[in-house]
N, C-alpha and C positions, 0 to 999 in steps of 0.2 A: 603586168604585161603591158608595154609600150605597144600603142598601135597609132596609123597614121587616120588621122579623122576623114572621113567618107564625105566626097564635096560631088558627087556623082550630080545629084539631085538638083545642086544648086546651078543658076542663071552664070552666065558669062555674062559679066558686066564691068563698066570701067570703074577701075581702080588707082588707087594712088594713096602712096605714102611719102611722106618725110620724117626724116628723123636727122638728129645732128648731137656732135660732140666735141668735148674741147682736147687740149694737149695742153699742158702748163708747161714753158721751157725757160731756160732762162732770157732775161732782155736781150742779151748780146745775139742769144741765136736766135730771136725775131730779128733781129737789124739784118742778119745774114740773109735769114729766106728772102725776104725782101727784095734786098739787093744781091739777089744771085749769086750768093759767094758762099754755098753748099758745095763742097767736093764732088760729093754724089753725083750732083746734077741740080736739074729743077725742079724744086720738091711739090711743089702744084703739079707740075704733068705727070710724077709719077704719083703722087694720091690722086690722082684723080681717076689714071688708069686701076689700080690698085682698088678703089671706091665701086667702081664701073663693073670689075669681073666679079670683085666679090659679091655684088647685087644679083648677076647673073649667074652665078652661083651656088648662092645660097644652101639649096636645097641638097649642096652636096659636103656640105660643113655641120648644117642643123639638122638635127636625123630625121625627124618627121615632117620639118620644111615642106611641103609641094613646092617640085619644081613647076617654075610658071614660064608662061612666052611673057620676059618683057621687053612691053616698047617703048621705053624712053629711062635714058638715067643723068639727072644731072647733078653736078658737086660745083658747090662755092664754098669759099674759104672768106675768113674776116681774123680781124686780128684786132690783139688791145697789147698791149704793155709787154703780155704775158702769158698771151696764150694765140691759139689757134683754134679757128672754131671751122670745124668741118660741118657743112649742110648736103645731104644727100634727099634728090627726090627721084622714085621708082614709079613708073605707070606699068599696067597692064591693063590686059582685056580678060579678066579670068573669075574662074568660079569664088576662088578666095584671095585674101588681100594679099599688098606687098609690103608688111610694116620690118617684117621679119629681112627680106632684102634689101629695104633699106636700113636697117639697123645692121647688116653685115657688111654693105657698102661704106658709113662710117665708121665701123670699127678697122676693117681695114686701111681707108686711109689713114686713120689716126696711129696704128702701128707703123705704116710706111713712110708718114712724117717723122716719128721715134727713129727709125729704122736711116732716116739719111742722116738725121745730126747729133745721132747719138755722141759720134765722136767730140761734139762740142759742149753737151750736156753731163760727161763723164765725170767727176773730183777725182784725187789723186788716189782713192780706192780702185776704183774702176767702175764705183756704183752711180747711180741716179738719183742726188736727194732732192733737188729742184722740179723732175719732169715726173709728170702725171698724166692718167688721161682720166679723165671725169665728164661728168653731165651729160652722159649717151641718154638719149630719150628719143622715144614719138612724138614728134613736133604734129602733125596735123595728119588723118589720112581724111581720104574721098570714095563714096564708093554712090556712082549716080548710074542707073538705070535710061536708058535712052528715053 
């Protein structure tokens, strides 16, 4: 029997997580992001939005997630050769962490990355054999009591 763990008891306290992930594309469609020559659009503004709701979110993707009040969500992006590396950091003011919101904040930008330049990661199957996402982790959380 699934059940969602009882945070009744505990303090409201600040919290904070980060977590981050990569996307492996090919070189040509990092030059593209880059230099803004995505079809789609701007692929930073829309992961970032995409990073941002799914954070706030969360708890309605992960079944046992608590939904939280959070106050703050931020997303950076970096790049090498070959990837895209998404950082997402979540605060709140709550009885339990935010590592789970930010882990759903990178995962969805890293699909809405995929999602604008698929078209240029496709071979002539229609498949993906270059683009990955990998390395989603909990980079750091905080949790300080005033």
């Amino acid at each position: 029997m699934a059940q969602m763990v009882d945070v009744t008891n505990k303090p409201i306290i600040y919290r904070e997580a980060v977590a981050s992930g990569e996307i492996k594309l090919r070189e040509e469609t990092i030059k593209r992001i880059l230099n803004k020559e995505i079809e789609k659009g701007d692929v930073e503004a829309v992961a970032s939005v995409a990073s941002i709701m799914a954070a706030k979110d969360a708890s309605k993707i992960i079944p046992l997630a608590h939904p939280l009040p959070i106050t703050g969500v931020s997303v950076n992006f970096s790049y090498d050769k070959n990837t895209v590396k998404i950082t997402v950091k979540v605060k709140t003011k709550a009885e339990t962490g935010v590592e789970m919101d930010a882990l759903a904040g990178v995962t969805a930008g890293l699909l809405a990355v995929w999602d604008m330049v698929k078209q240029y990661e496709k071979d002539s199957l229609g498949m993906y054999p270059n683009t990955m996402i990998t390395n989603v982790k909990v980079e750091s959380k905080i949790k300080k009591e005033d």
